[in-house]
C-alpha positions in Angstrom: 12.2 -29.3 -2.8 8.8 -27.9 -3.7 8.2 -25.7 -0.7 11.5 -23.8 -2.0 10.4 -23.6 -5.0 7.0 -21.8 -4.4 8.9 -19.7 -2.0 11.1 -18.9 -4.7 8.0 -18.2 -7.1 6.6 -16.2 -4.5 9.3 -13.6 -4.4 9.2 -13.2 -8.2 5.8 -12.9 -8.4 6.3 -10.0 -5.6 9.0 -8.9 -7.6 8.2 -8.7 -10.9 4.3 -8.7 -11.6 3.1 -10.8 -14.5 2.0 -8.9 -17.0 -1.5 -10.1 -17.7 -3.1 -8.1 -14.7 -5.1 -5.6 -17.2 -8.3 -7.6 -17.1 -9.6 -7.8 -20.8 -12.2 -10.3 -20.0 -15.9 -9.2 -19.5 -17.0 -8.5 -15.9 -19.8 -10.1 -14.1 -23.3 -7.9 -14.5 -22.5 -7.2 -10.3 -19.1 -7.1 -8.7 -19.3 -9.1 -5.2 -16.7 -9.0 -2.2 -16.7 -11.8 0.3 -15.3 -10.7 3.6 -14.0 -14.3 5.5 -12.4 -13.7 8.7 -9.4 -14.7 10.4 -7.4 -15.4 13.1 -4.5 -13.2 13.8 -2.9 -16.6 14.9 -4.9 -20.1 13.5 -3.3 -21.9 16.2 -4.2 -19.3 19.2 -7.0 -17.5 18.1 -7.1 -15.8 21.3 -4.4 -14.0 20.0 -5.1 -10.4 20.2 -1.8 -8.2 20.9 0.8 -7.4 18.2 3.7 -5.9 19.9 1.8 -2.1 20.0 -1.1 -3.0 18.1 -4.7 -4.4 19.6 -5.8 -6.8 17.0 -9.6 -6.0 15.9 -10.0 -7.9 13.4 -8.9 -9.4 10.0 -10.5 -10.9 6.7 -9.9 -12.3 3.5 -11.3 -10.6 0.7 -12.4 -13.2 -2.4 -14.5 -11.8 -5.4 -16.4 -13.0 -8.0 -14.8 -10.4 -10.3 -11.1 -11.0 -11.4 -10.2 -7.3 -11.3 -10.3 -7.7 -8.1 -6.6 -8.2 -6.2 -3.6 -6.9 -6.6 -4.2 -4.3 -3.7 -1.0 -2.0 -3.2 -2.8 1.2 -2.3 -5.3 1.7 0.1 -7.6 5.0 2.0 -10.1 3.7 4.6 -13.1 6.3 6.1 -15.9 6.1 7.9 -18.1 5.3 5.1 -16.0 2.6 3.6 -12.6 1.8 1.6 -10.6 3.0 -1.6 -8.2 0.1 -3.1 -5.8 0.7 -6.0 -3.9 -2.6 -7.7 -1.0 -2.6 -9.0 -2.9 -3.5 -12.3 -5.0 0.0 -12.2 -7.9 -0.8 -10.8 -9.9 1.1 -8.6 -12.5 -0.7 -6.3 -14.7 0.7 -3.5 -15.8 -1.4 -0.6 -18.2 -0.3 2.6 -16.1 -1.3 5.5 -16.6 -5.4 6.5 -19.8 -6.2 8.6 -20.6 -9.4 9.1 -20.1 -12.2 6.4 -22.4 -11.4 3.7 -20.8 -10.5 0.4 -21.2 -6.6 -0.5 -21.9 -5.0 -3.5 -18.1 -3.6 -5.1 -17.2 -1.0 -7.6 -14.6 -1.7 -9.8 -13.4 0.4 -12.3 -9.7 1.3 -14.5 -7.8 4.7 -13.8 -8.5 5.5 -17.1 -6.4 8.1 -16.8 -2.6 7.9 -16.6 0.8 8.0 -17.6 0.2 6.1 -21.1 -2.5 4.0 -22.3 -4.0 2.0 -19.9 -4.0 -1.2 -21.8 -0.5 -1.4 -20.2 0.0 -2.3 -16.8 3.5 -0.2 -16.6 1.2 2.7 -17.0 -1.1 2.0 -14.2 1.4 0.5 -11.7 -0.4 2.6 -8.7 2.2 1.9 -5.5 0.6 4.7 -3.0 -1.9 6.9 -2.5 -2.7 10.0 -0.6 -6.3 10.9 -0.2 -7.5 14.6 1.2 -10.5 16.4 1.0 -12.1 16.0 -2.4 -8.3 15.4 -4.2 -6.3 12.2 -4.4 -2.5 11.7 -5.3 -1.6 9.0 -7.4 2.0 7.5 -7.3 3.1 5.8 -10.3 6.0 3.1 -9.9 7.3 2.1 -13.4 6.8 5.5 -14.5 7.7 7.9 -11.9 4.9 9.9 -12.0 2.7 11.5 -9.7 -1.0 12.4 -10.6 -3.7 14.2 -8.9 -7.1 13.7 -9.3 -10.8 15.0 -8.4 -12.8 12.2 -6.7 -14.9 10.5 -7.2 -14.3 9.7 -10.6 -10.7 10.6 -10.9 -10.4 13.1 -13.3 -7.1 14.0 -13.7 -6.1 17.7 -12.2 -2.8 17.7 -12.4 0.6 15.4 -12.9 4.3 15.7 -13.2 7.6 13.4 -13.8 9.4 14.8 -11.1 13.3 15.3 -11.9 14.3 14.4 -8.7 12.6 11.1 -9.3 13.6 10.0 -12.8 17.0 8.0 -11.9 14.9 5.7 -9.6 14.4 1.6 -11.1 10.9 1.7 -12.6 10.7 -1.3 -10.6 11.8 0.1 -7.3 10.5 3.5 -7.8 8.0 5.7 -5.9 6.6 3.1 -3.3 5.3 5.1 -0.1 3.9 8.6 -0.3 2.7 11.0 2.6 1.2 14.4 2.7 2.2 16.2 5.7 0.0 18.8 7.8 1.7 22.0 6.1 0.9 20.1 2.5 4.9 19.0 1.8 4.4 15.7 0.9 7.8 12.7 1.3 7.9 10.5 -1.6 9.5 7.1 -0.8 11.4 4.7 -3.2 11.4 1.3 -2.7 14.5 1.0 -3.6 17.1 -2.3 -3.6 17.6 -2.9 0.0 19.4 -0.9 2.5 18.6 2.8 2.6 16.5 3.9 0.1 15.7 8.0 -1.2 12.9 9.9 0.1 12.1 13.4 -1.7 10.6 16.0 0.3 8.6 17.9 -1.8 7.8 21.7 -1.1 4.3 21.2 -1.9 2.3 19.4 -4.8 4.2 16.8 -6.0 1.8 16.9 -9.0 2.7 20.1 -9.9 5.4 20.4 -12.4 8.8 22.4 -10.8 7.3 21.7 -6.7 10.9 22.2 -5.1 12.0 19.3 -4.0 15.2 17.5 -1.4 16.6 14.3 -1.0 16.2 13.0 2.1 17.4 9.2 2.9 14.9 5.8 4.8 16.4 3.2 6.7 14.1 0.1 6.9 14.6 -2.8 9.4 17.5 -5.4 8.4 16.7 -6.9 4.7 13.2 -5.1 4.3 11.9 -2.5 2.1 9.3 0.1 2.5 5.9 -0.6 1.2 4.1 2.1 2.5 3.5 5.1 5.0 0.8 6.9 7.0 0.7 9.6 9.3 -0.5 9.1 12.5 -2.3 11.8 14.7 0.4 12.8 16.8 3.1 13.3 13.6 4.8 10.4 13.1 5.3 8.5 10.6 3.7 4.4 10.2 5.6 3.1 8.0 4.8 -0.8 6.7 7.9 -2.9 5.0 8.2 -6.1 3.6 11.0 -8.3 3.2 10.5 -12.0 1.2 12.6 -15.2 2.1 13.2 -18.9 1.1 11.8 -20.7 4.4 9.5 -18.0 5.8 8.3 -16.7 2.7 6.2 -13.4 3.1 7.0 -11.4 6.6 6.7 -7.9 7.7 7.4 -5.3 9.5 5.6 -1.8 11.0 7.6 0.8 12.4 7.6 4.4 14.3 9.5 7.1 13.2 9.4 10.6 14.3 10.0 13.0 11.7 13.8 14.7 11.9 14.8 18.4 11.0 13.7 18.1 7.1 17.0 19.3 5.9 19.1 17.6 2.4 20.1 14.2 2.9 18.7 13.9 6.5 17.7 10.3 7.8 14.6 8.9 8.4 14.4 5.4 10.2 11.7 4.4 12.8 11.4 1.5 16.0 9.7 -1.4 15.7 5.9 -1.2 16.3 4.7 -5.1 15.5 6.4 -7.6 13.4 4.3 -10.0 11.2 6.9 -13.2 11.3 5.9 -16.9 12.7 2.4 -18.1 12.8 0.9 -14.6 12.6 -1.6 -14.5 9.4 0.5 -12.4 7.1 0.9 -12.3 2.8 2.4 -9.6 1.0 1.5 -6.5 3.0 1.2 -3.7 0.7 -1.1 -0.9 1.9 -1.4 1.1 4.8 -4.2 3.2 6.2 -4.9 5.1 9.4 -8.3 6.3 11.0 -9.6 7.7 14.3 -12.7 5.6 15.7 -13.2 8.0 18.9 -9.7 8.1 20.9 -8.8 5.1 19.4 -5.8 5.7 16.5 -7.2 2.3 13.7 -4.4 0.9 11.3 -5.9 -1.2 8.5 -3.0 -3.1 6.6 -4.2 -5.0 3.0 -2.0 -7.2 1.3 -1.2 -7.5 -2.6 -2.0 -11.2 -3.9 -0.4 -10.7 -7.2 -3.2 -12.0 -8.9 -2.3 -15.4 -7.8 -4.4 -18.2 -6.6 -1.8 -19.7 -3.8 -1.7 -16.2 -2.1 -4.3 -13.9 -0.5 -6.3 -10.2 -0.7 -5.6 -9.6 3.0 -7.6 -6.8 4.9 -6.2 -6.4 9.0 -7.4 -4.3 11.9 -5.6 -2.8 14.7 -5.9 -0.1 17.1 -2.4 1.6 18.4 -1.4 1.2 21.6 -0.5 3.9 23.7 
């Protein structure tokens, strides 16, 4: 019986966050990151193909600060990565090399929607990064905030209307910008097909046009997040919980259809994270270009929680 019940645990914990994850205690005088590789498979560790993805590596990401986890949005480049928790907290890593633990830096979205003593106002579920701006997506409160980088000084935010009936805790989950700067908003919904808003252009930007458009995830998953990849089409990452296998996932394709109201978006199966393959609770999504090569980096949200894992993958598409 005990295996059901941490499975069962597992799910609420992905569920329904505790409420404890704004960090009160004092941090250590240096924030560390370990990076601890893995084996796509334990057992084969010669494992290297994923369905379309060459495996290139993956880690696990343990720190001696406990603001660190939680990771449910994530922007890799060249010169290393941005993380976002679910908690609010904003860490920068240089990319992994080697085993040595780097130097991180940790630090609160101070601002948001709300104080940010209060995790509902700093439940950050995507990101979009571009040029010197990033847009934040705000679950629990619907919200969508831009912001100057590095240091996140707010620009610009709205409560979109087309996005207030969504479940604060199945709200805005996946969020793309497109090339022509229309940007799809994905809830998470409840299972089954789930709304998508296209908006017309800064979702940020209070009265951006906006139309519903409709996701259909693989069989019992939901959408945790979405990337564009070079040639237009969408990545899209979704997660789906159960009692024996606990944490599995999949990543899909989808081609974008004619961007008209209540048009369907629902992709083919790129790699499916099931079985023996290392997997948690795959949250974040991020696509690079190393040369011709098209890089996914997937991270995974350990809720804060010492039986499951900060997860950081590695894959390059296959074409």
């Amino acid at each position: 019986m005990r295996i059901p019940f941490l499975l069962v645990a597992l799910f609420l914990l992905a569920t329904f966050a505790p409420p404890g994850l704004q960090r009160r205690d004092p941090p250590p005088p240096v924030s560390f990151v370990r990076f601890t590789p893995v084996a796509l498979d334990e057992e084969d560790p010669g494992l290297k193909r994923l369905g379309r993805l060459d495996f290139l590596g993956a880690w696990q990401l343990t720190s001696n600060d406990a603001r660190f986890g939680g990771i449910s949005a994530l922007h890799v480049e060249a010169d290393g990565l941005l993380a976002i928790s679910d908690a609010g907290w904003r860490t920068r890593l240089p990319l992994p090399r080697g085993g040595a633990p780097v130097r991180a830096q940790i630090a609160m979205m101070r601002e948001g929607p709300g104080p940010p003593g209060d995790k509902s106002n700093r439940d950050v579920e995507s990101l979009v990064v571009h040029g010197s701006e990033a847009w934040v997506a705000y679950e629990q409160a619907n919200a969508i905030w831009r912001y100057r980088r590095p240091r996140f000084e707010r620009r610009s935010s709205a409560a979109p209307p087309a996005m207030r009936r969504w479940d604060d805790n199945a709200g805005a989950e996946a969020m793309v910008r497109l090339p022509d700067a229309r940007f799809l908003v994905f809830a998470e919904g409840e299972g089954g097909e789930s709304e998508v808003i296209l908006f017309a252009g800064d979702p940020a930007a209070a009265g951006t046009a906006a139309l519903r458009l409709r996701y259909r995830p693989p069989d019992g998953y939901r959408i945790t997040d979405a990337a564009l990849l070079p040639d237009g089409r969408l990545a899209l990452l979704n997660r789906k919980v159960g009692l024996f296998e606990g944490f599995t996932a999949k990543l899909t394709f989808a081609a974008l259809p004619r961007l008209v109201e209540g048009a369907l978006i629902a992709g083919s199966e790129a790699a499916s994270f099931e079985g023996r393959v290392t997997r948690d609770n795959f949250e974040a999504l991020s696509v690079t270009r190393e040369g011709e090569r098209t890089i996914l980096w997937i991270a995974s949200d350990d809720n804060y929680n010492p039986i499951q894992r900060t997860l950081l993958m590695k894959f390059a598409l296959v074409e």
